[in-house]
N, C-alpha and C positions, 0 to 999 in steps of 0.2 A: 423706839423713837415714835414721835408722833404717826408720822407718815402710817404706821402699823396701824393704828388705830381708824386713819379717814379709811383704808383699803374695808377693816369691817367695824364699824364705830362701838359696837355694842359685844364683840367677840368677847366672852365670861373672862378668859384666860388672861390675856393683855390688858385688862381692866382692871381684874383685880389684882394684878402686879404692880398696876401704878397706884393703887389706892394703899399696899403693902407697905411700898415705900413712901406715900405720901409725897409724890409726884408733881410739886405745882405746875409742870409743865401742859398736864392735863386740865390742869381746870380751863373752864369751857368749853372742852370738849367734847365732854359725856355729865351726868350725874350720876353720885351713889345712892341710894335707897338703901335704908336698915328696917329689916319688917319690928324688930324686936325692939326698936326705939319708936319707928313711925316718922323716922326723921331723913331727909336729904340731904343731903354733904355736898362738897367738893372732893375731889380725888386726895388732895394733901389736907382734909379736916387737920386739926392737930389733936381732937380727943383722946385721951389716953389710952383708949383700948381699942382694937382694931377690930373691925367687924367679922364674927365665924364667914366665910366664904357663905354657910346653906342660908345667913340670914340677909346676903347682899342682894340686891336686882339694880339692875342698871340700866340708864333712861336715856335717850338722847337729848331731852327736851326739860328745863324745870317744870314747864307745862302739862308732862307728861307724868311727873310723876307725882303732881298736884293730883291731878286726872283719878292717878292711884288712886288717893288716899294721904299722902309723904305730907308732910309741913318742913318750913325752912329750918336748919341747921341755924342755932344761934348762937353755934361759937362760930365756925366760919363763913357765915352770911354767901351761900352757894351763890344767889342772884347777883352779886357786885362783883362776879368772876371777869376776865375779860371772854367778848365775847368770841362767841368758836371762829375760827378761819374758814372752818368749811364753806362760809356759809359766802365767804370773800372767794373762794375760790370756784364756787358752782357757778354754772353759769346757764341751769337750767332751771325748769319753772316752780320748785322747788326751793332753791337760794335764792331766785331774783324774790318768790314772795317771802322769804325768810329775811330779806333788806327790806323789803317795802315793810313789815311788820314791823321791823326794828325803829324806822324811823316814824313811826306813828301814824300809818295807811289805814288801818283798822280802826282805831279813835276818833282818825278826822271823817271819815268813807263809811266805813261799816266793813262789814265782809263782801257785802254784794257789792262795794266800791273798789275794791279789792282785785276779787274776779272780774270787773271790768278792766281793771289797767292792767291784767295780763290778757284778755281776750279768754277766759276759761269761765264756763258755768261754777258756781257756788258749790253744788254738788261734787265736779270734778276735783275743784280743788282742795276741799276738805279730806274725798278719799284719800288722793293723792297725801295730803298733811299728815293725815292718821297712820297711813301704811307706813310712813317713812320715820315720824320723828313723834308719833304716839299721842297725838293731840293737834287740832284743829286750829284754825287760824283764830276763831275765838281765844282759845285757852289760852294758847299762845299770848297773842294781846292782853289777856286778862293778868296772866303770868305777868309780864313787862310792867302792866300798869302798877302790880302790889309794888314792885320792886321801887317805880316811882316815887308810889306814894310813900313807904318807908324810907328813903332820902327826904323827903317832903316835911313828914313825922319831926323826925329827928333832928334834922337841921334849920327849919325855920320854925316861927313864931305862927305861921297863918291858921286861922283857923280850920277843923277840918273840913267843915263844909267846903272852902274854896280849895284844900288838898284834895278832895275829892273829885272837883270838875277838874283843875289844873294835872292828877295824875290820867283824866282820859274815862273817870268814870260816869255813869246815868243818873247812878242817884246816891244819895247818901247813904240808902241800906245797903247798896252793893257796895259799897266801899267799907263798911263796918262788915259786911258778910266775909270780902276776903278776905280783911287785913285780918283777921279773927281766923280762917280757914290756913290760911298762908303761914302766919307767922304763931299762929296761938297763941296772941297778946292781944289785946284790946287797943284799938290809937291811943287811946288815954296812957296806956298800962307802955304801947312801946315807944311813947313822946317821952315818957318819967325814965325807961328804964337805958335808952339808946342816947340820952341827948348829947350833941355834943358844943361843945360852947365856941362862939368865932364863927360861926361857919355861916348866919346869916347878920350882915353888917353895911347898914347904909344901903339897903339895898339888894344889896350885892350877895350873891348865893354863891357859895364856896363847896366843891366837890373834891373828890380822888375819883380821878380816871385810870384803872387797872391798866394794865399791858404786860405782855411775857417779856421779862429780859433775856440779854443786853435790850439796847433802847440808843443809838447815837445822836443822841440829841445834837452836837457839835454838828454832825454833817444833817440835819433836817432843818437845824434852825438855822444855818446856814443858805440850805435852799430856798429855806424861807425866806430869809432877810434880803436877797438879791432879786425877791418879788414880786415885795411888798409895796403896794398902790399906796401914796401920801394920803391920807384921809379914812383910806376903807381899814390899812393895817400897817404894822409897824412892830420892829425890836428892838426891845427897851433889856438892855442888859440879856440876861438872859431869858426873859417872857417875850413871849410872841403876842399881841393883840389884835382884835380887828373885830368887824362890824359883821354882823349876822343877817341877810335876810330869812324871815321864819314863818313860820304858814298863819299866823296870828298878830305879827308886828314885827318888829326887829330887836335886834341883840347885839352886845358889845362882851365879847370875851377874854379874858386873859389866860394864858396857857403858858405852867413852868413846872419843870422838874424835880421832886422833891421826893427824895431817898427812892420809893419803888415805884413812883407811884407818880400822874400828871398833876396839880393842883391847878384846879379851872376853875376860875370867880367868873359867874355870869349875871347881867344883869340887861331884865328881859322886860319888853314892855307888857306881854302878858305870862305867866307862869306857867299857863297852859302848854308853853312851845318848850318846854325843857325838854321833854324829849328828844324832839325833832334838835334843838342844838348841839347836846351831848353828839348825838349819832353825826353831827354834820364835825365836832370837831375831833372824833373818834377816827371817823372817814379820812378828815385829812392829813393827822397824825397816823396813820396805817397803826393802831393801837390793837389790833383784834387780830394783827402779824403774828405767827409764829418762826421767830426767826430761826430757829434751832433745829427745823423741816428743812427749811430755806438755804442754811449751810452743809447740812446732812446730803442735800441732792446736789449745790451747785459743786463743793468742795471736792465730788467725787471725778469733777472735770481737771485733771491732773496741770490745768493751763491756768485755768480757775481759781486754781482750790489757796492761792496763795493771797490773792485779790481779796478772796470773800472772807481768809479767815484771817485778816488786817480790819476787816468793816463789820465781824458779826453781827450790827447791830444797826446796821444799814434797812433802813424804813423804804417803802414806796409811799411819797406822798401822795395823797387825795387832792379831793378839792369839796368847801362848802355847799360852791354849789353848779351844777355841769355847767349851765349858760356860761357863768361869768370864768372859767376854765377854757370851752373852747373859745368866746371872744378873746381872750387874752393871746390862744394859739392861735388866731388868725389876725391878731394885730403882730405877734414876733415871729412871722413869716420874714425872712432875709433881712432882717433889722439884727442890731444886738437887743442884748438885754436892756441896756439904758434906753432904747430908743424908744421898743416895745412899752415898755413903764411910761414913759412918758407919752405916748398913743392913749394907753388905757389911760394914765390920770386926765388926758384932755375930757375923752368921753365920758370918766366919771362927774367931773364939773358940770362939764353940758347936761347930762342926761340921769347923773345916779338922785338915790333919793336921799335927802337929807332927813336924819336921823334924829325920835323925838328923843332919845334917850342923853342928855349933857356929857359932853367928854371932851377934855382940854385938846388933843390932837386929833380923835377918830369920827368924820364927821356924815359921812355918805356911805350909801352903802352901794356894789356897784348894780349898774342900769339893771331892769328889768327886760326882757325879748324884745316886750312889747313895743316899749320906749326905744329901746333903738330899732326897731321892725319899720315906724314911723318918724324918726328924728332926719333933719339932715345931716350928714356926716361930709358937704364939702369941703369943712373948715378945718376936720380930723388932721389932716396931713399924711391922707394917705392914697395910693394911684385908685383911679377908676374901678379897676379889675378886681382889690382889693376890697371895696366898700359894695361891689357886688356882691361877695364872700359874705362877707356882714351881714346883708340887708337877707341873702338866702336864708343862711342857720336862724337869725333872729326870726325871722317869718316863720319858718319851719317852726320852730321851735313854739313861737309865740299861735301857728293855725294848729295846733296839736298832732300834727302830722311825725315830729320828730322829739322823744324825750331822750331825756338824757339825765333821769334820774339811778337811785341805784335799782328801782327796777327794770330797767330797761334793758331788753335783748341784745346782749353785746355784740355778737354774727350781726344781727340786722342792723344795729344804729352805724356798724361799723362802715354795710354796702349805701345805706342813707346821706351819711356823710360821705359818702366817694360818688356819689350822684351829685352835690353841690357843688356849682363852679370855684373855681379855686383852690378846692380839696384835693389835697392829693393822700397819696398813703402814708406820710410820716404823720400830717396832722391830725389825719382819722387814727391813725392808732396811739398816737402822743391822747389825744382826745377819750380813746375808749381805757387807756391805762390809767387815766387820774381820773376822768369824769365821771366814769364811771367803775371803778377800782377793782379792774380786770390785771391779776397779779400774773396774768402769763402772756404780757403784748412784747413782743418783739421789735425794734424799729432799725433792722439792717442796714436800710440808707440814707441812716445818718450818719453825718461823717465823724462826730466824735466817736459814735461805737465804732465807725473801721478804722481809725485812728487808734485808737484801745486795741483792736481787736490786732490788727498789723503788729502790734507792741507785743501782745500774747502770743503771738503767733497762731493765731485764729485764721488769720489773712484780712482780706478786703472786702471780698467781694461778697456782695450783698446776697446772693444766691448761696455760695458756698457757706455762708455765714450762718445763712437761716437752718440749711442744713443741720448746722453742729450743732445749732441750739434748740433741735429738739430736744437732744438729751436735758437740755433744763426742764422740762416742762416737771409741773403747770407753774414754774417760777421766773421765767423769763424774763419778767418788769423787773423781779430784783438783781438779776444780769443784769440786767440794761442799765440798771442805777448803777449796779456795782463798776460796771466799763466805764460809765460815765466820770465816776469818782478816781480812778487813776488817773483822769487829765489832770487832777489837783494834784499830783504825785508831779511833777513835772516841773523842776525850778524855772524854766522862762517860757511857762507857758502862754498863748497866746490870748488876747482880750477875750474874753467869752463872748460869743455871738451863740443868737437865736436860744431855745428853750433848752439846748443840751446841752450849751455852753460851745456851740461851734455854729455856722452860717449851715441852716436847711434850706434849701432850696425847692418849691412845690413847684407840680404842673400845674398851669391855668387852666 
């Protein structure tokens, strides 16, 4: 099972037994290397002939094995894998920089911007990069970028000069250097040979977002849909939509299910920010899940194991973007769910930004730190103590004192928000489980998990509780969804209140 693989990711043995069987369960989470082709794979390539073991070497990194010498596999396009979990589950300096790479920290920043938002020298953190996953925060980025730009290539019309600054690169030689290195096609040669027709229309840029199945889309768009702000987002049948802010301008995305795979139409005011969107609605869809780890640990809890393997395909959702995640959990503090929504859509009226991008229902996108850091909120409809909360995190957040992106130190933003009035422990960790897409947060006193947990016969009590839920670890958040989801089990269940679908109750 996977789990074998995170304990040693590169073990020859267990690698190449998933590459024997052609395993998509692996992909993402190693590369294959063939010296005798020169080519990198995914673990399930489908090539007809399977690699002699003496000619395989294995990478953790496609970076890494660029690095080699390797060029990309052009029957199964290795870089459009979904990405690893690892890298969701680490929560060292290590994975926090392997998110910040992801969502385009290197592009916008540089490398020295890099090691500044984790507080590491340039130098450290490159060892560090090398030792562990065989290539540098460079390569890495650079890696990302080809992959970009061959989405770019193949499915629009734009010129390559503007593919080249839009996937993140310096100049047009580097972008003809890699795509040449990487893919050993010329733009020209992989525009003619790749194209696919539909995908850029009106605008509008039409992707596949990989994910391991299952996938329950029923229970995600569902959480979705009971959280959805009038304006910023909305479900239309089965597509989720909503508004993006993006490091360049904003965005308006659609997101639906189609055979394996997500179909995302994004339409962006600059090209440059594709990146940065994918990863933000990768993030929120938990698409880089390994759910099949997730059932393999929690199912082995004999109380559990009934729960999870009714949901296999039970997500932890993200979120866009952490600001507007924990205002949301600090407006559905002891409100329901209807109430909370309607808090957020007042402050998005007052304070979000409207949107140059035209769209019949999705019009704002929500506030900025800043803007509510400095707005008045008496009109909000909500107590004193309350809009203290508020004005704290937005200030924090907006004086750079406190991020809450996905590189951020999850221990620390964790004791940060339990330093701000109003915070107590359910919303600091409701907070660090989606804001910042920590898969092992626990939240024992809330009373839908002791309600669940009572039902399982887990018990109640929030100590006792925590206890047993070591043994989930490092999957915890998908417990907590999954406890969560038995109250749907429930024919006269009660109105959902607060974010777990029951009344939380914080200390001031």
């Amino acid at each position: 099972m996977m789990s074998s693989v995170t304990a040693n990711p590169l073990d020859f043995e267990r690698c190449y037994r998933a590459v024997e069987s052609r395993d998509a369960r692996f992909d993402g989470w190693f590369i294959t290397a063939v010296k005798t082709t020169g080519v990198y794979c995914r673990p399930s390539c489908p090539t007809p002939v399977r690699p002699k073991r003496e000619n395989v070497r294995f990478y953790p990194t496609a970076a890494a094995a660029q690095l080699a010498g390797f060029r990309a596999c052009k029957r199964c396009r290795p870089d459009a894998s979904p990405g690893s979990p690892e890298w969701n589950v680490r929560g060292d300096l290590v994975g926090r920089a392997m998110r910040l790479i992801a969502d385009g920290a290197v592009d916008r920043n540089g490398v020295a911007g890099l090691a500044q938002r984790l507080s590491v020298s340039e130098r450290h953190l490159h060892r560090l990069l090398l030792s562990e996953l065989g290539a540098g925060a460079l390569a890495i980025a650079r890696a990302q970028r080809a992959q970009t730009a061959r989405v770019l290539i193949e499915t629009t019309d734009l010129p390559f000069t503007d593919v080249a600054f839009a996937a993140g690169f310096e100049s047009i030689r580097q972008f003809n250097d890699t795509v040449r290195e990487v893919f050993a096609l010329t733009p020209t040669t992989l525009r003619t040979a790749g194209r696919r027709r539909g995908d850029m229309t009106d605008g509008a840029l039409t992707l596949r977002l990989p994910y391991r199945p299952p996938l329950d889309w029923a229970a995600l768009s569902g959480w979705l849909r009971v959280r959805a702000l009038p304006g910023v987002a909305e479900m239309n049948g089965r597509t989720y939509r909503r508004t993006l802010r993006l490091p360049r301008g904003s965005g308006v995305v659609a997101l639906e299910p189609i055979d394996t795979h997500i179909r995302c139409t994004l339409r962006l005011e600059s090209m440059a920010d594709l990146t940065s969107a994918v990863r933000q609605c990768r993030r929120l869809l938990d698409l880089d899940a390994d759910p099949l780890s997730v059932v393999e640990v929690l199912s082995q809890d004999r109380r559990l194991s009934s729960v999870v393997k009714k949901r296999p395909g039970l997500r932890a959702p993200g979120a866009v973007d952490g600001t507007e995640l924990a205002i949301q959990a600090i407006l559905g503090q002891q409100v329901s769910l209807a109430a909370a929504r309607t808090l957020a859509s007042r402050l998005v009226t007052e304070h979000g930004d409207v949107i140059k991008i035209a769209d019949p229902t999705l019009t704002h996108l929500f506030p900025r730190a800043d803007a509510i850091a400095d707005a008045d909120l008496s009109k909000l409809g909500v107590p004193a103590m309350r809009r203290a909360t508020l004005y704290a995190l937005a200030r924090a957040v907006a004086g750079g004192t406190l991020a809450l992106d996905p590189g951020a130190d999850r221990g620390q933003t964790y004791q940060q928000l339990m330093r701000l009035p109003g915070i107590g422990e359910w919303t600091a960790g409701y907070i660090v489980m989606r804001a910042l897409g920590d898969p092992d947060t626990f939240l024992p006193s809330d009373l839908g998990i002791k309600k669940a947990g009572a039902r399982l016969g887990l018990g109640s009590n929030p100590r006792a509780m925590s206890e047993h839920a070591a043994a989930w670890r490092p999957w915890r958040s998908y417990a907590t969804h999954q406890l969560w989801a038995t109250l749907s089990d429930t024919p006269n269940k009660p109105a959902q209140r607060g974010k777990a679908g029951v009344t939380v109750k914080e200390a001031s």
